[in-house]
SETOR-933982 format. One record per residue: residue in three letters; y, z negated, x negated of N, C-alpha, C in turn. Coordinates in steps of 0.2 Angstrom, whole numbers, plus 5000, padded with zeros to 4 digits. Last residue first. Layout:
<pts>
<pt aa="ALA" n_yy="Y" n_zz="Z" n_xx="X" ca_yy="Y" ca_zz="Z" ca_xx="X" c_yy="Y" c_zz="Z" c_xx="X"/>
...
</pts>
This chain:
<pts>
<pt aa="UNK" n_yy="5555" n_zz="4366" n_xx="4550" ca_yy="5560" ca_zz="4362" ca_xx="4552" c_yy="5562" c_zz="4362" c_xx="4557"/>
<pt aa="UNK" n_yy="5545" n_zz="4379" n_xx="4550" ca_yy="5544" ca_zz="4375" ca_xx="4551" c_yy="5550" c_zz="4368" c_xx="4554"/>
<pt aa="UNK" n_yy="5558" n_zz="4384" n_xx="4542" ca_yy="5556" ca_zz="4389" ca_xx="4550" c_yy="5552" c_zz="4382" c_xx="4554"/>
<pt aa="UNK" n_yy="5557" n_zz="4379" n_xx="4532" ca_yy="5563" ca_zz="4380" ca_xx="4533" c_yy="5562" c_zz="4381" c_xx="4542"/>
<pt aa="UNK" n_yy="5543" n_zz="4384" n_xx="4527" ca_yy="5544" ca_zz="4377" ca_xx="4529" c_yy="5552" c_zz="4376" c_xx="4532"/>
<pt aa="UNK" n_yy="5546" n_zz="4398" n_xx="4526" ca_yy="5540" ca_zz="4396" ca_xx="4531" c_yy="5542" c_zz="4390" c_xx="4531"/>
<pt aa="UNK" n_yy="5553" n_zz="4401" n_xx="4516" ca_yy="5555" ca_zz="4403" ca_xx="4522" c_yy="5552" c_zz="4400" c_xx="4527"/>
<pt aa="UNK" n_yy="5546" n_zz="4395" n_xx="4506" ca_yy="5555" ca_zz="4391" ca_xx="4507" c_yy="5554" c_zz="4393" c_xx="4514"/>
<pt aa="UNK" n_yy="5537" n_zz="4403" n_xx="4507" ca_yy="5534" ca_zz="4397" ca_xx="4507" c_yy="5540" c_zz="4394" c_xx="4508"/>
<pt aa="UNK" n_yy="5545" n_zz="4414" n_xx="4501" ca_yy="5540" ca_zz="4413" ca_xx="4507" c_yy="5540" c_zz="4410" c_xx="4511"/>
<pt aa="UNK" n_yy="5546" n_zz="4412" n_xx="4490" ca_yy="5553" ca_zz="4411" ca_xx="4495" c_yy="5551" c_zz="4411" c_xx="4500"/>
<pt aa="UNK" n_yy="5534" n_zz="4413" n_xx="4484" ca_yy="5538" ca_zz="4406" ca_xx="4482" c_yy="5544" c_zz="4405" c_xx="4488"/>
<pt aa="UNK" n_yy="5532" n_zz="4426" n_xx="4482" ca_yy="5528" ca_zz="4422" ca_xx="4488" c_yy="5532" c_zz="4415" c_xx="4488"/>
<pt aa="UNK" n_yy="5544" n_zz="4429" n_xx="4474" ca_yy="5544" ca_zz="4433" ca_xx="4484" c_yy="5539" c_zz="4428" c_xx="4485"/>
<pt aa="UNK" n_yy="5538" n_zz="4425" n_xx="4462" ca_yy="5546" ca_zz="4422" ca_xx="4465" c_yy="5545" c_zz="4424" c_xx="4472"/>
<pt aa="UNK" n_yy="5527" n_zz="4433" n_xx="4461" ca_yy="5528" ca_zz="4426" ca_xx="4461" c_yy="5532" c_zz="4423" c_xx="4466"/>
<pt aa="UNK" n_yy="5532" n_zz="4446" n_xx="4463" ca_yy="5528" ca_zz="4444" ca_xx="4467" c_yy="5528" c_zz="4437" c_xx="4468"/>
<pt aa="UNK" n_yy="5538" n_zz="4446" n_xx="4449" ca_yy="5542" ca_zz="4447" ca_xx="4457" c_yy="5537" c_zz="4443" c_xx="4461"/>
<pt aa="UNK" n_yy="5530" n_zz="4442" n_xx="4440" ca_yy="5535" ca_zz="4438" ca_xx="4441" c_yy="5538" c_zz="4439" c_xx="4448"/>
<pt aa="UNK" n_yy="5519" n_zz="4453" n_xx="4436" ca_yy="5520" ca_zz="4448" ca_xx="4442" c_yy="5523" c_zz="4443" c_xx="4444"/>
<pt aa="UNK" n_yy="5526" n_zz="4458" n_xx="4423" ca_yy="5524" ca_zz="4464" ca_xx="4431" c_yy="5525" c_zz="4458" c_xx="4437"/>
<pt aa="UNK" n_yy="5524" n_zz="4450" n_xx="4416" ca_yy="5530" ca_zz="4450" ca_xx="4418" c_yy="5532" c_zz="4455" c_xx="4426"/>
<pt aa="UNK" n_yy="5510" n_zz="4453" n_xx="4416" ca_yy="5514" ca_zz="4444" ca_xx="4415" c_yy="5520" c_zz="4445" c_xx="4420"/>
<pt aa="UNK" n_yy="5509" n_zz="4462" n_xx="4410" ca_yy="5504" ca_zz="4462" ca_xx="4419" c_yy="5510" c_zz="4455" c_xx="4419"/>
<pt aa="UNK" n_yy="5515" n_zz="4461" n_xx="4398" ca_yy="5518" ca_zz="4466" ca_xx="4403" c_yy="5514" c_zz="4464" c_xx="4409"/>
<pt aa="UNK" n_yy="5504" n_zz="4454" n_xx="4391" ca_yy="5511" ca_zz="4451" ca_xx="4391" c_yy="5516" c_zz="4457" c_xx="4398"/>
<pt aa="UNK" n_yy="5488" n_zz="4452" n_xx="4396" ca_yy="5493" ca_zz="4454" ca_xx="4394" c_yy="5499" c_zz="4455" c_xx="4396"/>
<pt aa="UNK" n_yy="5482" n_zz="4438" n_xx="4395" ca_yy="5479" ca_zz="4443" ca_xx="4394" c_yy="5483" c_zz="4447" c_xx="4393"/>
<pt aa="UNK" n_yy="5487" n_zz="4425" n_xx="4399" ca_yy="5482" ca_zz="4424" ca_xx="4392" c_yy="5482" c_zz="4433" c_xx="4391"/>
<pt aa="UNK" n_yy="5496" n_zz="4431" n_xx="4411" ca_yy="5498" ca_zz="4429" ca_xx="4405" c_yy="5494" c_zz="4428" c_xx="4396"/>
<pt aa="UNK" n_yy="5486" n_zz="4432" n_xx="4418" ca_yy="5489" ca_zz="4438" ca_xx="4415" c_yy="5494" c_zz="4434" c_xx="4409"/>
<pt aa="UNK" n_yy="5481" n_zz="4418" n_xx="4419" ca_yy="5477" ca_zz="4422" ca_xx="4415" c_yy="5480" c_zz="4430" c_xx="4414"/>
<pt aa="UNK" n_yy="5495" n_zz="4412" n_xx="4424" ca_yy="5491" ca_zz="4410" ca_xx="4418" c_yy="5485" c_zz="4414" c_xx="4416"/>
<pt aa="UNK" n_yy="5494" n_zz="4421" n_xx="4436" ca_yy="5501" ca_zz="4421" ca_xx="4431" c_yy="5496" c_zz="4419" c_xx="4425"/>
<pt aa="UNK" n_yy="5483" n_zz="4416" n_xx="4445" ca_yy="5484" ca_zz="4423" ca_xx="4442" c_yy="5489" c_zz="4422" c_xx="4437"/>
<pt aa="UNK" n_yy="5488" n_zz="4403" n_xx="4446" ca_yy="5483" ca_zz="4403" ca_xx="4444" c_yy="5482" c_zz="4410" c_xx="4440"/>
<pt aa="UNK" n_yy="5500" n_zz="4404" n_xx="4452" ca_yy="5501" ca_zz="4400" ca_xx="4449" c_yy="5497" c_zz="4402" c_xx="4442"/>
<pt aa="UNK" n_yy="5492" n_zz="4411" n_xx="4464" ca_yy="5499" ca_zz="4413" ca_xx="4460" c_yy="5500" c_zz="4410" c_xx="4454"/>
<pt aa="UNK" n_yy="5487" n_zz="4400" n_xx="4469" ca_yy="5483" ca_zz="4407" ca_xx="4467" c_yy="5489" c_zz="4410" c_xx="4462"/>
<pt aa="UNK" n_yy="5498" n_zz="4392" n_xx="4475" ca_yy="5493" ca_zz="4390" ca_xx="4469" c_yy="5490" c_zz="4395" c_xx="4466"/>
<pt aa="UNK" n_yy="5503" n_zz="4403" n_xx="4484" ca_yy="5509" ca_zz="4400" ca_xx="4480" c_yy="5503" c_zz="4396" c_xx="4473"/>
<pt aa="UNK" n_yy="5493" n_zz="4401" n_xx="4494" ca_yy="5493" ca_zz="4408" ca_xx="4489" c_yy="5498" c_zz="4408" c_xx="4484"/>
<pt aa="UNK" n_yy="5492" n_zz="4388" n_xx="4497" ca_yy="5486" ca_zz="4391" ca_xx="4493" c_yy="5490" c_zz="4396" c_xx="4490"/>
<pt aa="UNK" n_yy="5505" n_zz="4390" n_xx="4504" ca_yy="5504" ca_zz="4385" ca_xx="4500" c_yy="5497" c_zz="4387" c_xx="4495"/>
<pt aa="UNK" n_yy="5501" n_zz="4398" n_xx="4515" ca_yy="5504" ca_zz="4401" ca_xx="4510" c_yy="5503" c_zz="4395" c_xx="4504"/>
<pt aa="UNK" n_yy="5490" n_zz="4390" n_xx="4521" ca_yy="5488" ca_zz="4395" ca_xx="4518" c_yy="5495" c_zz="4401" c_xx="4513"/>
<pt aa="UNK" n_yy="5500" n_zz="4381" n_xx="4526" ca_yy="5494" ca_zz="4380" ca_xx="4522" c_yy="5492" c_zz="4385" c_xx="4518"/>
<pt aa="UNK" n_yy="5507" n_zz="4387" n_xx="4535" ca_yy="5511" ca_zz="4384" ca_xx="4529" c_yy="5505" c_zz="4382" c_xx="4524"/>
<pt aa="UNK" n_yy="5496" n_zz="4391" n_xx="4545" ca_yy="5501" ca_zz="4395" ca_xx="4542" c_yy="5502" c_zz="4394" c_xx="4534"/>
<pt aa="UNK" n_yy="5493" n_zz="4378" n_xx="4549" ca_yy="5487" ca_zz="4382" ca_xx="4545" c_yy="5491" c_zz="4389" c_xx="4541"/>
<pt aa="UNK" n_yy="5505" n_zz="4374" n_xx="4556" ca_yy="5502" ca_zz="4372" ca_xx="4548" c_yy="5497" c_zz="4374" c_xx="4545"/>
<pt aa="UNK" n_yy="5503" n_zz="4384" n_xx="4567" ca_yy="5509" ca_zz="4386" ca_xx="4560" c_yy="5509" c_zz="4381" c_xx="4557"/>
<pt aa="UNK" n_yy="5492" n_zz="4381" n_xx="4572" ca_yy="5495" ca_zz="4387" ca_xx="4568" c_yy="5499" c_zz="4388" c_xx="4563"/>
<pt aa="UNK" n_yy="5496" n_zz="4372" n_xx="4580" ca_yy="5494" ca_zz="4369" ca_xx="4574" c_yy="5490" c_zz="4375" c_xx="4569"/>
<pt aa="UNK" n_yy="5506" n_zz="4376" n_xx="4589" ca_yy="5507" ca_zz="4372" ca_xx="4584" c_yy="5504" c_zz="4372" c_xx="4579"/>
<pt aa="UNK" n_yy="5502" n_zz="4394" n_xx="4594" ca_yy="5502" ca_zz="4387" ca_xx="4594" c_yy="5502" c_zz="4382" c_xx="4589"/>
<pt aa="UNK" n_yy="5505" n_zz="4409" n_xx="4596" ca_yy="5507" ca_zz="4403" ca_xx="4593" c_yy="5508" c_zz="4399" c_xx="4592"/>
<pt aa="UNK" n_yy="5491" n_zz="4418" n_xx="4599" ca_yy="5495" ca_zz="4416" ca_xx="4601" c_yy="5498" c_zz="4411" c_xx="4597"/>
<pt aa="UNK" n_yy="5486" n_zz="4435" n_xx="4591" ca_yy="5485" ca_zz="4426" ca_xx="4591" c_yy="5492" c_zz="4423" c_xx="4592"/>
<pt aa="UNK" n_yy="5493" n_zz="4444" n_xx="4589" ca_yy="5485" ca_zz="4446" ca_xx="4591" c_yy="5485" c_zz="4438" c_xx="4593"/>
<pt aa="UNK" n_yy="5504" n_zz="4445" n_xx="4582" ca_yy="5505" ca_zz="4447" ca_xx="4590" c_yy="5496" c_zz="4445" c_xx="4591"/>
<pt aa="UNK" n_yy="5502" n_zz="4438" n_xx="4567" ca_yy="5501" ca_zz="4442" ca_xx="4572" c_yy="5503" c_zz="4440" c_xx="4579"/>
<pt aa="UNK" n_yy="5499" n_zz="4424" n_xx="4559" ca_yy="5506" ca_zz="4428" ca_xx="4564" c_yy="5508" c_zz="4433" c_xx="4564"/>
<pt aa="UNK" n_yy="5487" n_zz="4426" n_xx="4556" ca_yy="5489" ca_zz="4420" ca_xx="4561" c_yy="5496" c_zz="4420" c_xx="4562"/>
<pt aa="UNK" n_yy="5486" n_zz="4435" n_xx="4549" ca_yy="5483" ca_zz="4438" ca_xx="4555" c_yy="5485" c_zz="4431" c_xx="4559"/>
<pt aa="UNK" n_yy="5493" n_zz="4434" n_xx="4539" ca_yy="5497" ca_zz="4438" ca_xx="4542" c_yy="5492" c_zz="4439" c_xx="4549"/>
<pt aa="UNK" n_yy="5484" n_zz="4423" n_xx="4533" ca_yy="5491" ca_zz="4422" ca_xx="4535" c_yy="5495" c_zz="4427" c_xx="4539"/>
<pt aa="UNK" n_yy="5472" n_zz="4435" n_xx="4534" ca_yy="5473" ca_zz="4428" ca_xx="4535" c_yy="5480" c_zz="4425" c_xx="4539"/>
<pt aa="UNK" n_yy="5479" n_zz="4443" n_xx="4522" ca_yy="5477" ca_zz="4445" ca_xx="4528" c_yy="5477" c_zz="4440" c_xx="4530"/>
<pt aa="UNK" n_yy="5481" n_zz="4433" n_xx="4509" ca_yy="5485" ca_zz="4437" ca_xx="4513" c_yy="5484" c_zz="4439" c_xx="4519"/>
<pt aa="UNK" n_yy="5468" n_zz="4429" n_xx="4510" ca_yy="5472" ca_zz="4424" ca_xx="4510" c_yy="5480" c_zz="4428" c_xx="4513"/>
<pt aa="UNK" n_yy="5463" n_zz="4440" n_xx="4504" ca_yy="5460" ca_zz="4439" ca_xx="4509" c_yy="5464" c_zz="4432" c_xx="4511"/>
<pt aa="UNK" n_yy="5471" n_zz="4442" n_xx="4492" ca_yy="5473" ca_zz="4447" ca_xx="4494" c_yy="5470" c_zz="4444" c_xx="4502"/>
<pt aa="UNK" n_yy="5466" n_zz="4430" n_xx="4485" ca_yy="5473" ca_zz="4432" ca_xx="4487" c_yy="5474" c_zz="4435" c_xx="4493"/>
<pt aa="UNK" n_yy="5452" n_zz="4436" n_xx="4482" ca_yy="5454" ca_zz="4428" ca_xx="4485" c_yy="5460" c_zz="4429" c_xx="4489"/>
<pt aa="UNK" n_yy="5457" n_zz="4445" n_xx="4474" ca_yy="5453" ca_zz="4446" ca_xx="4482" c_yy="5452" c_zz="4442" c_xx="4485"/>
<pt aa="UNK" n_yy="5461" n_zz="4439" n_xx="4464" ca_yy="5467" ca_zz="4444" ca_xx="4466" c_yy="5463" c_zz="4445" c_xx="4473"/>
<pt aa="UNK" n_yy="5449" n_zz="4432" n_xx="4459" ca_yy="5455" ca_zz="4430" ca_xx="4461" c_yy="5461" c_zz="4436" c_xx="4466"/>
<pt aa="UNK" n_yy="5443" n_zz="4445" n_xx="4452" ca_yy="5440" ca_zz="4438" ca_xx="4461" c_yy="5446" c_zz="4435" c_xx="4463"/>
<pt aa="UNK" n_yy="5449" n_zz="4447" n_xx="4446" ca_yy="5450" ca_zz="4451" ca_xx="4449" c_yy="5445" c_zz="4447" c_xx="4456"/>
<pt aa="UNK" n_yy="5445" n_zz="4439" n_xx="4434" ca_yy="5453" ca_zz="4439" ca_xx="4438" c_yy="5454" c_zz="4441" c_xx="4444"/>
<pt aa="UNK" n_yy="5435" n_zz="4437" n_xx="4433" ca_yy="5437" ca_zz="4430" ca_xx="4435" c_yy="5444" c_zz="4436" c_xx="4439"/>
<pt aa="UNK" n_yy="5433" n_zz="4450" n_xx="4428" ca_yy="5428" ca_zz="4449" ca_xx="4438" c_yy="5434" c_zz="4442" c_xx="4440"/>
<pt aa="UNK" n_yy="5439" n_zz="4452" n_xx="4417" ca_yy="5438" ca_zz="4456" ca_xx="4422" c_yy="5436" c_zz="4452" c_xx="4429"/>
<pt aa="UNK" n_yy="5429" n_zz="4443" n_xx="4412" ca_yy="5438" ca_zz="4438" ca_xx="4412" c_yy="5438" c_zz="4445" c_xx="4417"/>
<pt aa="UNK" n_yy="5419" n_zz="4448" n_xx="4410" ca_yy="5418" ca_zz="4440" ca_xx="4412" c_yy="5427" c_zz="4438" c_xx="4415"/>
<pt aa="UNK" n_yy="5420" n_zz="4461" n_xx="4400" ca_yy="5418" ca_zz="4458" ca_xx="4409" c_yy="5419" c_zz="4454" c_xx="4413"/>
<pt aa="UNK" n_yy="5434" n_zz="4458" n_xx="4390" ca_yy="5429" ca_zz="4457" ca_xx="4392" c_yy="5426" c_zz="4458" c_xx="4401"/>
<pt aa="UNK" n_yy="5447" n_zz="4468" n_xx="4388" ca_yy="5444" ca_zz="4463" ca_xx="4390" c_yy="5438" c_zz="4462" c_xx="4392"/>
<pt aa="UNK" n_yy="5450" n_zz="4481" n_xx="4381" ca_yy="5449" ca_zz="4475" ca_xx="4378" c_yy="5449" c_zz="4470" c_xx="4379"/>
<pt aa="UNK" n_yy="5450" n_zz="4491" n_xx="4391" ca_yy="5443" ca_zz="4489" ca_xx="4387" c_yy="5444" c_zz="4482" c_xx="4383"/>
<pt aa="UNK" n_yy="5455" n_zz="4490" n_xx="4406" ca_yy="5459" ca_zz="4488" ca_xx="4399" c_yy="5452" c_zz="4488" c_xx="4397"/>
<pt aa="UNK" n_yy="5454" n_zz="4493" n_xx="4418" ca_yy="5454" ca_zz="4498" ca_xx="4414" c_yy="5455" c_zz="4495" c_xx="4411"/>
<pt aa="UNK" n_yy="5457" n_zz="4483" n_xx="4426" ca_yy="5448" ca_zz="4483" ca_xx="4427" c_yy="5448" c_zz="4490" c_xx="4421"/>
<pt aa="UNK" n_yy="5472" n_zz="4481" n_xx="4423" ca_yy="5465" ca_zz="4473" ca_xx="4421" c_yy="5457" c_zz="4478" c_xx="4422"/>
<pt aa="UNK" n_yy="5474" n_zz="4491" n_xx="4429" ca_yy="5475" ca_zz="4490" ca_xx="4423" c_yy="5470" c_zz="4486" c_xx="4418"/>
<pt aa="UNK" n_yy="5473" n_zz="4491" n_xx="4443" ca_yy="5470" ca_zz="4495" ca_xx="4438" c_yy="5471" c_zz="4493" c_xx="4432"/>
<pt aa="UNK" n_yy="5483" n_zz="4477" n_xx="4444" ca_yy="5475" ca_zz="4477" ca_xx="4446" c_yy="5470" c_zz="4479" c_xx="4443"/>
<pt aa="UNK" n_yy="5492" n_zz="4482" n_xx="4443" ca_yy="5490" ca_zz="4476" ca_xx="4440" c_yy="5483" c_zz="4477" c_xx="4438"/>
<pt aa="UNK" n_yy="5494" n_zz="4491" n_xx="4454" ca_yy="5493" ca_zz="4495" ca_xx="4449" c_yy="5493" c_zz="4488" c_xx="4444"/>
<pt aa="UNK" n_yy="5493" n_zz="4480" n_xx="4466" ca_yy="5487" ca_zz="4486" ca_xx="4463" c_yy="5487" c_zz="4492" c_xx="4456"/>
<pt aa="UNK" n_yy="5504" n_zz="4475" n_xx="4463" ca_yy="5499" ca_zz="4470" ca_xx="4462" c_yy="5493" c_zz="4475" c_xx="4459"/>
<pt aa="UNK" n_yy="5513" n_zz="4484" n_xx="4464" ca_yy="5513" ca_zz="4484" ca_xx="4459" c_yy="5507" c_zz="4479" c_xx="4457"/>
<pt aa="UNK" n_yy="5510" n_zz="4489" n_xx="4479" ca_yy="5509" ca_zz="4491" ca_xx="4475" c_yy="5507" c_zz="4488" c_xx="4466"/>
<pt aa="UNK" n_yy="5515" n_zz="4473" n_xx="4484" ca_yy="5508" ca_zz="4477" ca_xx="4483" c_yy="5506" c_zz="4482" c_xx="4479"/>
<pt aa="UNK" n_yy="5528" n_zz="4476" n_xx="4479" ca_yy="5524" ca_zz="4469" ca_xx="4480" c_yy="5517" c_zz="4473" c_xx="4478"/>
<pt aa="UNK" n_yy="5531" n_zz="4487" n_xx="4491" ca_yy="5532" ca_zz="4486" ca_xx="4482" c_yy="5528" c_zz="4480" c_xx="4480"/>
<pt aa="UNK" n_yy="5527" n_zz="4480" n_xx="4503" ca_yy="5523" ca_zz="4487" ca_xx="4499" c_yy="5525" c_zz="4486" c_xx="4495"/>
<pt aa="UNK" n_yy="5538" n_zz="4468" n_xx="4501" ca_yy="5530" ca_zz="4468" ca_xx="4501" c_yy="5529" c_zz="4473" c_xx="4498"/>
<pt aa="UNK" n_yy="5552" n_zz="4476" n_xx="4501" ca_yy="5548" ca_zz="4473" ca_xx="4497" c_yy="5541" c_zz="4469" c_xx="4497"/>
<pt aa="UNK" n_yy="5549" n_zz="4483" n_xx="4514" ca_yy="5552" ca_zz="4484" ca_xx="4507" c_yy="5548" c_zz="4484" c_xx="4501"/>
<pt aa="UNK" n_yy="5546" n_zz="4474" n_xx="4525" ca_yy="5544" ca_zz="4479" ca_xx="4524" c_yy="5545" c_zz="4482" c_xx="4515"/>
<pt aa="UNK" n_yy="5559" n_zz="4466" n_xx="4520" ca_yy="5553" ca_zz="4463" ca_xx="4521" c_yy="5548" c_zz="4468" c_xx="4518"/>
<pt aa="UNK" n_yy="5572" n_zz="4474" n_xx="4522" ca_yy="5570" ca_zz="4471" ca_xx="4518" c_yy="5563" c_zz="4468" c_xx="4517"/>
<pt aa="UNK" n_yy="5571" n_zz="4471" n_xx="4537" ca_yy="5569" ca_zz="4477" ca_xx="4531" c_yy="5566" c_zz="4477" c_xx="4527"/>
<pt aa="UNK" n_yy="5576" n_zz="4461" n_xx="4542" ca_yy="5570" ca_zz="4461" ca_xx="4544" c_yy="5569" c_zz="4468" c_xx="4538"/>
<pt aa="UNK" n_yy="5587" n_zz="4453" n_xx="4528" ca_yy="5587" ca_zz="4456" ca_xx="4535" c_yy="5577" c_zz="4456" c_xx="4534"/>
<pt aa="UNK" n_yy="5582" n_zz="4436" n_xx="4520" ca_yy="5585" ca_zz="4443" ca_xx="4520" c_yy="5583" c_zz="4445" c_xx="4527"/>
<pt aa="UNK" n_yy="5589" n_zz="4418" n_xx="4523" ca_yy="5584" ca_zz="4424" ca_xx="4525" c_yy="5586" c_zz="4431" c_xx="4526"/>
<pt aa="UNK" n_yy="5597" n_zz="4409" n_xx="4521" ca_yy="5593" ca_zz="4413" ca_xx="4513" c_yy="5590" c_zz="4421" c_xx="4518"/>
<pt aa="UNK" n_yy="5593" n_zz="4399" n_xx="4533" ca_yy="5596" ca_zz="4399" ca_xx="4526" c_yy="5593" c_zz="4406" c_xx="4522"/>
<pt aa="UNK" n_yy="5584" n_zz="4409" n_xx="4547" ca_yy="5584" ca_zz="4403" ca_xx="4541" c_yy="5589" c_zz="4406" c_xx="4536"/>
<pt aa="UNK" n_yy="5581" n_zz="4413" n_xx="4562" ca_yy="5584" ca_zz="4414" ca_xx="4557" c_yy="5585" c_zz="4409" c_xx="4551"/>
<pt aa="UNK" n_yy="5567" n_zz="4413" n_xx="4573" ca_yy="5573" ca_zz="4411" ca_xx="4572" c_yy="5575" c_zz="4411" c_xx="4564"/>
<pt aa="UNK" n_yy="5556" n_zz="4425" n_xx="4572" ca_yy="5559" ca_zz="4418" ca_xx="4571" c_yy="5563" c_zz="4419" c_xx="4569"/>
<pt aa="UNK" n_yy="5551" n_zz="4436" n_xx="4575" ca_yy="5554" ca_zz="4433" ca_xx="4582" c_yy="5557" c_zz="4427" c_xx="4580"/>
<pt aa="UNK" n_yy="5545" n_zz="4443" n_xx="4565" ca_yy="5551" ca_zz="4444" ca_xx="4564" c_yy="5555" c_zz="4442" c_xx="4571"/>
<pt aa="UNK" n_yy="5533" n_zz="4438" n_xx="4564" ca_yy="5537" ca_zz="4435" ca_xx="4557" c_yy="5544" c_zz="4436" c_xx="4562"/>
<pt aa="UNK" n_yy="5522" n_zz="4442" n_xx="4572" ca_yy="5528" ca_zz="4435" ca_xx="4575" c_yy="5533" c_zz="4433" c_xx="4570"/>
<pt aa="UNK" n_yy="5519" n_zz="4458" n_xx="4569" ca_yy="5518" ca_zz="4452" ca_xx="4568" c_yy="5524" c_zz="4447" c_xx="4571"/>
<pt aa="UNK" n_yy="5515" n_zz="4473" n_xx="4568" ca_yy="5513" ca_zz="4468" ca_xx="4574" c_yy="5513" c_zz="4461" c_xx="4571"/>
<pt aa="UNK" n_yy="5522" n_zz="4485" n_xx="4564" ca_yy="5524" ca_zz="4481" ca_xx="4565" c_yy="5523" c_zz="4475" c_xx="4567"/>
<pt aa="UNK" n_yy="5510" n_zz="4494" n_xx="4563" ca_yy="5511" ca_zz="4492" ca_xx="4570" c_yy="5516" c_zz="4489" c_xx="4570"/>
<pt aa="UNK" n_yy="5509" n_zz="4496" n_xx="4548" ca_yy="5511" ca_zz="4501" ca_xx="4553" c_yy="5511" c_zz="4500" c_xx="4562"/>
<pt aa="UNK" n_yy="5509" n_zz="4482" n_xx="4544" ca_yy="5517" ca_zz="4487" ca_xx="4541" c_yy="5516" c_zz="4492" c_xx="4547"/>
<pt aa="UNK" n_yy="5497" n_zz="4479" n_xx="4549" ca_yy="5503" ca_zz="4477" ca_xx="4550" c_yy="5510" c_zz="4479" c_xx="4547"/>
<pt aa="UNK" n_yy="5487" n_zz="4488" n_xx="4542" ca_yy="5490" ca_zz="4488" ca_xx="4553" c_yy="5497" c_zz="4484" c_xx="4554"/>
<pt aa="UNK" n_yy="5490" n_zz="4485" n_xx="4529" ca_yy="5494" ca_zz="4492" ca_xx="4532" c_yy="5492" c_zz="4491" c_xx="4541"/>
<pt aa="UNK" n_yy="5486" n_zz="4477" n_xx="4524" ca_yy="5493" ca_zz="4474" ca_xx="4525" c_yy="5493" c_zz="4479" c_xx="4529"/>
<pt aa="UNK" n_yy="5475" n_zz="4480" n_xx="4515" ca_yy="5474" ca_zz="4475" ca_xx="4522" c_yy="5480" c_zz="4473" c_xx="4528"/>
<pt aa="UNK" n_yy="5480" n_zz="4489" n_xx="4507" ca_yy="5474" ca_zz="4491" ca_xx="4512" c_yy="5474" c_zz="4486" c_xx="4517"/>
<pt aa="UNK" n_yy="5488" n_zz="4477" n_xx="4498" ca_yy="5492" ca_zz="4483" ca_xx="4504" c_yy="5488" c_zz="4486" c_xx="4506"/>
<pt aa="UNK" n_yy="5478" n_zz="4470" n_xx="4494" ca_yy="5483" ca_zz="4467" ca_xx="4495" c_yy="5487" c_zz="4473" c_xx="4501"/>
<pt aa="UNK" n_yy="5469" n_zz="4479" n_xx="4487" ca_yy="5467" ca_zz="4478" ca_xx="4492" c_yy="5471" c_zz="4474" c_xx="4496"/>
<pt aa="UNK" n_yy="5468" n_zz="4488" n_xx="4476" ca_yy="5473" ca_zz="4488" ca_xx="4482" c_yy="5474" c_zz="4485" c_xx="4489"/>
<pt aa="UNK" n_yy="5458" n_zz="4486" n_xx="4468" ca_yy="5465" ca_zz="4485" ca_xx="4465" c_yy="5471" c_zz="4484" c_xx="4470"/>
<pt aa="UNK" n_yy="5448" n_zz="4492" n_xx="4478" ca_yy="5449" ca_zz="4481" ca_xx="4477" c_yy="5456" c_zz="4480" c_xx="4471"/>
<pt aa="UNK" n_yy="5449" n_zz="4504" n_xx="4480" ca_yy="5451" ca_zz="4497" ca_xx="4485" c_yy="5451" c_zz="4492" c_xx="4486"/>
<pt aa="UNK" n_yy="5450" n_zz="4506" n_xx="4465" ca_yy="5455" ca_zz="4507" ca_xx="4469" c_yy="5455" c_zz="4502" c_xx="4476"/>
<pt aa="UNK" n_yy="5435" n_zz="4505" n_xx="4464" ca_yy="5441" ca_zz="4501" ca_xx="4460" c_yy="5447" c_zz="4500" c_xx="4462"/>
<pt aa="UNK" n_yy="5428" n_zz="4512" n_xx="4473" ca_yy="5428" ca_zz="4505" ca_xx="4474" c_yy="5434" c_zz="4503" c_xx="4470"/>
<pt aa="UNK" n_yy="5432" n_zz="4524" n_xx="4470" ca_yy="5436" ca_zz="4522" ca_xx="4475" c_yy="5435" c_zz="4515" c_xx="4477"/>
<pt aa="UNK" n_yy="5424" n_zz="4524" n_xx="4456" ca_yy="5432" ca_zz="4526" ca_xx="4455" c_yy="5437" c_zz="4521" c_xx="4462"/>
<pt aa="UNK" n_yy="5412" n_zz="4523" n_xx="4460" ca_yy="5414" ca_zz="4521" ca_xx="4457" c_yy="5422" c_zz="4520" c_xx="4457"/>
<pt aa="UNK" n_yy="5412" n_zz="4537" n_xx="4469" ca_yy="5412" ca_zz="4532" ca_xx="4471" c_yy="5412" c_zz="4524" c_xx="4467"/>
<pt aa="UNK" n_yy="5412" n_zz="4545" n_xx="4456" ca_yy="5417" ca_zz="4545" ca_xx="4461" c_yy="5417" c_zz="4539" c_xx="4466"/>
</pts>
């Protein structure tokens, strides 16, 4: 049993760490001025949780597949916790909790910019391992990717 809920809150851990802020709304994301491209504030909401979920249901999959070894199990799944703490992070340096000072919001753009490389990096090993997680994280991809458009556009 407590096997079971350890796997669960590191399959999930992308939306476990997301949730004060989906449920306080407490971030500065949606005081910025509006950019080229940018969907409503809703939308956001929306799409993240889905985002996340399907990262966690990713996730289940990779630590339930028997056909992969332990070794590629941890690699990926460290990774995805890399992420996931990289997530929090960026949303905890545009939270309401921490004032916005300039050189935040290079530490901002930097740390998307990591999780646009983690991306990169996760893609290639679901990709080596299996062809549907591959395609599963093609959103996710693209959405961190616009992100990073949204962020250095906001940046200018």
């Amino acid at each position: 049993m407590l096997h079971q809920l350890k796997i669960i809150l590191i399959s999930f851990s992308h939306f476990f760490l997301s949730i004060p802020y989906i449920i306080f709304n407490n971030t500065n994301l949606n005081n910025r001025p509006k950019v080229f491209l940018q969907p409503p504030k809703l939308v956001f909401s929306f799409v993240w949780t889905t985002l996340y979920i399907l990262f966690g249901i990713s996730n289940l999959k990779i630590l339930y597949n028997h056909n992969l070894s332990n070794n590629k199990k941890i690699n990926i799944i460290n990774q995805s916790i890399t992420e996931s703490l990289l997530h929090w992070s960026w949303l905890l340096i545009n939270s309401n909790f921490i004032n916005n000072y300039y050189y935040l919001k290079f530490i901002s753009t930097f740390i998307l910019t990591y999780i646009v490389y983690y991306s990169f990096i996760r893609a290639y090993y679901l990709k080596k391992t299996d062809k549907f997680l591959h395609i599963l994280y093609i959103p996710y991809k693209l959405w961190i990717i616009f992100a990073l458009y949204l962020e250095l556009a906001y940046q200018i």
